[in-house]
N, C-alpha and C positions, 0 to 999 in steps of 0.2 A: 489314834491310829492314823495320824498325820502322813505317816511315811509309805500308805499304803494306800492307791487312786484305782477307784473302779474302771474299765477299758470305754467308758464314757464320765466321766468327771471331768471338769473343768479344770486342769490342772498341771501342767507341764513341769519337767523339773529343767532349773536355768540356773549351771555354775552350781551347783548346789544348794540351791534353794526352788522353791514352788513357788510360783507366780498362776494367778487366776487369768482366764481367759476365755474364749469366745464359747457358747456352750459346745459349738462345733467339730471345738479342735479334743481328740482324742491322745489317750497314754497308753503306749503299746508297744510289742515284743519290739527290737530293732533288728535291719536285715545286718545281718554280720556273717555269715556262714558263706563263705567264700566256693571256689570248685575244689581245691583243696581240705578244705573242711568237710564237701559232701561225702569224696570216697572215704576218707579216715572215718566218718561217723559210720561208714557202709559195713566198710572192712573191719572195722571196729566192734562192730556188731556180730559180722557173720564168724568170723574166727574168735571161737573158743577154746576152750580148755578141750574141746571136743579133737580135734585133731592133733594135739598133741598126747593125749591118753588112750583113748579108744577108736580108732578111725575103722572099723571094723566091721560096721554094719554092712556095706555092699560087699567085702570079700565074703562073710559068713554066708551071705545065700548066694552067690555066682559062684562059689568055688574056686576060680584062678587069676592069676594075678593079671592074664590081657582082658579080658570080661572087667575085671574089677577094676582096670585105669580105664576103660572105656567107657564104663558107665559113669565112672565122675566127669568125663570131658561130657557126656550125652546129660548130666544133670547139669552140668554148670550152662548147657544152652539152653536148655527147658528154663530154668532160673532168669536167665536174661530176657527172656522173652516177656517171661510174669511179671518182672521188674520193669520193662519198659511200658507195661500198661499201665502199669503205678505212676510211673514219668508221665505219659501221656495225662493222667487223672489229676498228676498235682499240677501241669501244666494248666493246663485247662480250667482247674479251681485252686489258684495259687491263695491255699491258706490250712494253717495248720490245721491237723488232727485227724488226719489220714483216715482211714477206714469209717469210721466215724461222719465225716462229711461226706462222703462218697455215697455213704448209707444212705445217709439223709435227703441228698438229693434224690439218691433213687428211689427211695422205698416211705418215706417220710417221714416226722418225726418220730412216730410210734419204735418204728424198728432200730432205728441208731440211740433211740433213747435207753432199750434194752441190750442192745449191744454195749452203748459206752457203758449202762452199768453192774454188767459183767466184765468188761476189765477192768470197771474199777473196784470190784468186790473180790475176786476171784483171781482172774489169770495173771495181771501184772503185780500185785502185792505179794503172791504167792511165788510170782520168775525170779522177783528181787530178793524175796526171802532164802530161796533157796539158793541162787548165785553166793550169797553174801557166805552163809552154808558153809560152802564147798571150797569160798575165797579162804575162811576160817581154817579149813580142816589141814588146806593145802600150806597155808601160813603158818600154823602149826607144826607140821611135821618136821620139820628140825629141830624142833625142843623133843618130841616125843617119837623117836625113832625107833623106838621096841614096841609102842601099843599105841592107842587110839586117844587122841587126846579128851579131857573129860567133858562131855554135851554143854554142861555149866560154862566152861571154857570157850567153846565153841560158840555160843550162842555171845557173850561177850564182846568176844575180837568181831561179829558180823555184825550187831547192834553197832561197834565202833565203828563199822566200817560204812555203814549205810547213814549213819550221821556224821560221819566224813563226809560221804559222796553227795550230801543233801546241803551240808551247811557252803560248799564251794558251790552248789548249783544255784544259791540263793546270794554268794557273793559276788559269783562275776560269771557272767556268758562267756565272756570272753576267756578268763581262767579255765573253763571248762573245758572249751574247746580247745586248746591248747596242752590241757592237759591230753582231752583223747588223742590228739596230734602226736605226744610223747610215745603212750601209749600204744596205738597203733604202730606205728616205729619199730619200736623194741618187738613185736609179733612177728612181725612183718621178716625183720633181721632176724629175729631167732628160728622162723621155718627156712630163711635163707640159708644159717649154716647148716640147718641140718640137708636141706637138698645139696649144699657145696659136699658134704660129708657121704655123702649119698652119690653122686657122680664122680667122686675121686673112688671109693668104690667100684663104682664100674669101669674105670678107667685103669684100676687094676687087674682087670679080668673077673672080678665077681659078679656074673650074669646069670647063673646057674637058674635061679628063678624066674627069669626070660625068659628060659629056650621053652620052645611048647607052651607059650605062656595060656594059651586056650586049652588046654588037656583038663581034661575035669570039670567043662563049665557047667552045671544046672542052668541047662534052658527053656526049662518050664517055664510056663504064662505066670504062676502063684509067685515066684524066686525071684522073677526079673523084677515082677511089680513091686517087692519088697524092698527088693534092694536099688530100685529108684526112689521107693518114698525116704527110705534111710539117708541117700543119698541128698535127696533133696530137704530133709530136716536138717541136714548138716551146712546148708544155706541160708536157713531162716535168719533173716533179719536186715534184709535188703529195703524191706516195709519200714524200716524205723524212719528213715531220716523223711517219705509225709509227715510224720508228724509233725514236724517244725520246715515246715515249706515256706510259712508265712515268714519265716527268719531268713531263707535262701535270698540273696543276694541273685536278682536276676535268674530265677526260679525256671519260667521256661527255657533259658540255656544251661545251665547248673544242674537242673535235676537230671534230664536225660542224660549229661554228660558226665556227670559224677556216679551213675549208679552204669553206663555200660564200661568206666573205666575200672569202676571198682569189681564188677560181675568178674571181667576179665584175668584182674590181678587174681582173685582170689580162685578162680578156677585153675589157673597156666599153676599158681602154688601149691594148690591142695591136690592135683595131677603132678609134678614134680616130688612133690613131699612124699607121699606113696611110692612112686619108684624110688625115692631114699630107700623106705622103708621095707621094700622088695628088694633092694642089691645088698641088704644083712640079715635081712628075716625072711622064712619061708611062711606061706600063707596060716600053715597048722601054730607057729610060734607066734604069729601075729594076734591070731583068734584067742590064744591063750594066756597072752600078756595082761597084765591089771591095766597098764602103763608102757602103751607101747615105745611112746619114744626116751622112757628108760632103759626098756629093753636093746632096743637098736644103738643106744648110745653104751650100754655094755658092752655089745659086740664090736664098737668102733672107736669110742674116744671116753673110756670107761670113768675118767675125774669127772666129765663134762656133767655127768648123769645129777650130780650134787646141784646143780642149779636147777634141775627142772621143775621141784615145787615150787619157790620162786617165778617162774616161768610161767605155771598155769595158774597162780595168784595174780599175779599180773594180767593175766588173760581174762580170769574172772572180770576182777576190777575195770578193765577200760568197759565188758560188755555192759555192767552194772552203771559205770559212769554215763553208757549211752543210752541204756534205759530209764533212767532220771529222768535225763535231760529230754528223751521225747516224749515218755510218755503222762511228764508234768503237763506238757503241751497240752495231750489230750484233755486233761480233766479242767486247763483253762479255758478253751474252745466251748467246750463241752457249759462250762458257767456261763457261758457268754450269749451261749444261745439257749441259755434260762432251764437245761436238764439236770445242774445242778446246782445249791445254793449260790448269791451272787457274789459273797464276799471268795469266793474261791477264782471271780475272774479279774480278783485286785491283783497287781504288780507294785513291788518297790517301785517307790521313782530316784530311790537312790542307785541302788542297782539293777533298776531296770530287769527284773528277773519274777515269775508266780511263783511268790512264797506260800499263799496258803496254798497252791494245789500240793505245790513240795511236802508241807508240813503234811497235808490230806493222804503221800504216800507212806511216810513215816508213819504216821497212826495206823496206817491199816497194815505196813510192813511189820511194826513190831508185834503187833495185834499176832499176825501169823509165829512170827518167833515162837512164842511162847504155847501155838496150839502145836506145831510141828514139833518143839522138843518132848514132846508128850505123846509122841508114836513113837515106840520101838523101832518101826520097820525105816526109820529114819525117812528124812527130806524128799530124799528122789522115789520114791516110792507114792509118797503120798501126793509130787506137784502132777505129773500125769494124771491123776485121777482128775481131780478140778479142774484143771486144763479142756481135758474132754465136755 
């Protein structure tokens, strides 16, 4: 295991080769994560397939469509707030593995040691499994347009896909991120045309779902609060890029600044994206959609609808790609400071990247594969539960 140095080893890699050295000098992550790199890991995270299928949860309990753009503008600032405590924290302890170190300093090792392993038992083996899932189903669906394609099938193309996303996270950082670069991109343009499609709309005169846009609201205390947390689930993942803090390039300028330009993008889009989806669909057709921005793309640019499986594969994929890549981090950290075995806080010194934490999600990802395809009530059903 020549090619693998513990984050105290003796041992640098030079040109391609290991050279011995002072016991002093250490082998570790490199900062490469630029301020460009921050928001795309940010962005990359928070938009999912979730706003392109279901964006639904705060119309369903405020009832009208000004209530429902208001409250996304009132979560996306709630968010930013949360997120710049995160900034302040990694500022302050510039080094990976987010929640986790913050534990630890708070509360001591006892508490972060059961915290990190609950995610690494539980909640991220089972986000990745289920991502992978849903990448599958949606990859799928162009061969199987009449029925559901078959679990055996499914479980396959996600197994392929998570040893895709594993075996690039183990060849090059650099490749990674670049990949989510791609990736975020292509999301990012494709909520574009649909708000471009969605404003040429209104600029036809289709506002009808405007007028009165408050008539109907449920403004009970139980409604609001629901459709703020919905609201703010559909943010989640602003928290990823601590994980790899210690990778950030000049981390107290970087972090604050890459997580309030990304908060911002992705609020001003997911507040635009919705008024698309209000200048062709009325709130009752929205609630009722499987897929709503197939739905709205029926009502507007009806070929377009043929790409959107595609679309929300893609969308899986970059979040999957960016859950890799932080939450390997964690379970490197995590070895480092002895909560779990030590070979887990080795790095290539060829590509400079923690293989065994990677390999460590793999085993416990596919591990899940194979207990999820053995619930009927399928995937989503069963990652809330654990989660909680």
């Amino acid at each position: 295991m020549r090619s693998l140095l513990n984050f105290n080893d003796r041992a640098v890699a030079q040109g391609g080769s290991v050279s011995t050295i002072s016991s002093k000098s250490v082998v570790k992550l490199n900062q490469h994560i630029g301020l460009f790199g921050c928001v795309c890991i940010i962005i990359g995270m928070i938009v999912g397939s979730g706003i392109f299928v279901s964006p639904v949860g705060i119309t369903r309990y405020v009832g009208s469509v000004g209530m429902s753009l208001t409250m996304w503008g009132a979560v996306g600032v709630f968010s930013m707030l949360c997120a710049l405590c995160y900034a302040e924290l990694g500022a302050c302890m510039p080094e990976s593995g987010g929640e986790y170190i913050y534990v630890k300093h708070a509360w001591g090792d006892l508490i972060a040691f059961l915290s990190m392993w609950v995610n690494l038992i539980l909640i991220n083996p089972i986000a990745v499994a289920a991502s992978s899932q849903i990448f599958a189903v949606y990859t799928l669906k162009p061969l199987y347009l009449y029925c559901e394609p078959p679990q055996k099938v499914v479980i396959i193309v996600a197994c392929l896909a998570v040893a895709l996303i594993v075996s690039i996270n183990m060849y090059s950082v650099t490749m990674v991120t670049k990949l989510q670069y791609l990736i975020t991109a292509c999301k990012v343009l494709s909520l574009v045309g649909v708000i471009v499609i969605g404003l040429v709309n209104i600029g036809q005169g289709q506002t009808e779902n405007f007028q009165n846009s408050f008539q109907d609201t449920d403004y009970s205390l139980g409604s609001m609060c629901l459709a703020f947390y919905s609201g703010f689930w559909a943010f989640g993942g602003w928290n990823y890029l601590n994980y790899v803090t210690g990778e950030v390039i000049q981390p107290t300028r970087n972090l604050p600044l890459g997580i309030m330009i990304s908060i911002i993008i992705v609020t001003v889009t997911y507040i635009l994206a919705n008024i698309a989806y209000f200048s062709a669909l009325t709130p009752r057709e929205i609630l009722q959609s499987s897929t709503v921005v197939v739905s709205f793309l029926d009502q507007t640019v009806a070929p377009l609808s043929y790409v959107v499986p595609a679309l929300i594969s893609l969308s899986v994929f970059g979040g999957m790609n960016g859950a890799v890549l932080s939450v390997s981090r964690l379970f490197y950290v995590a070895a480092k400071h002895h909560h779990l075995p030590g070979i887990i806080a080795m790095i290539s010194v060829k590509s400079m990247t923690p293989v065994p934490s990677l390999l460590t999600m793999v085993i416990l990802t596919a591990h899940y594969f194979f207990q999820l395809a053995l619930v009927k009530s399928g995937v989503l059903n069963l990652y809330p539960t654990f989660s909680v």
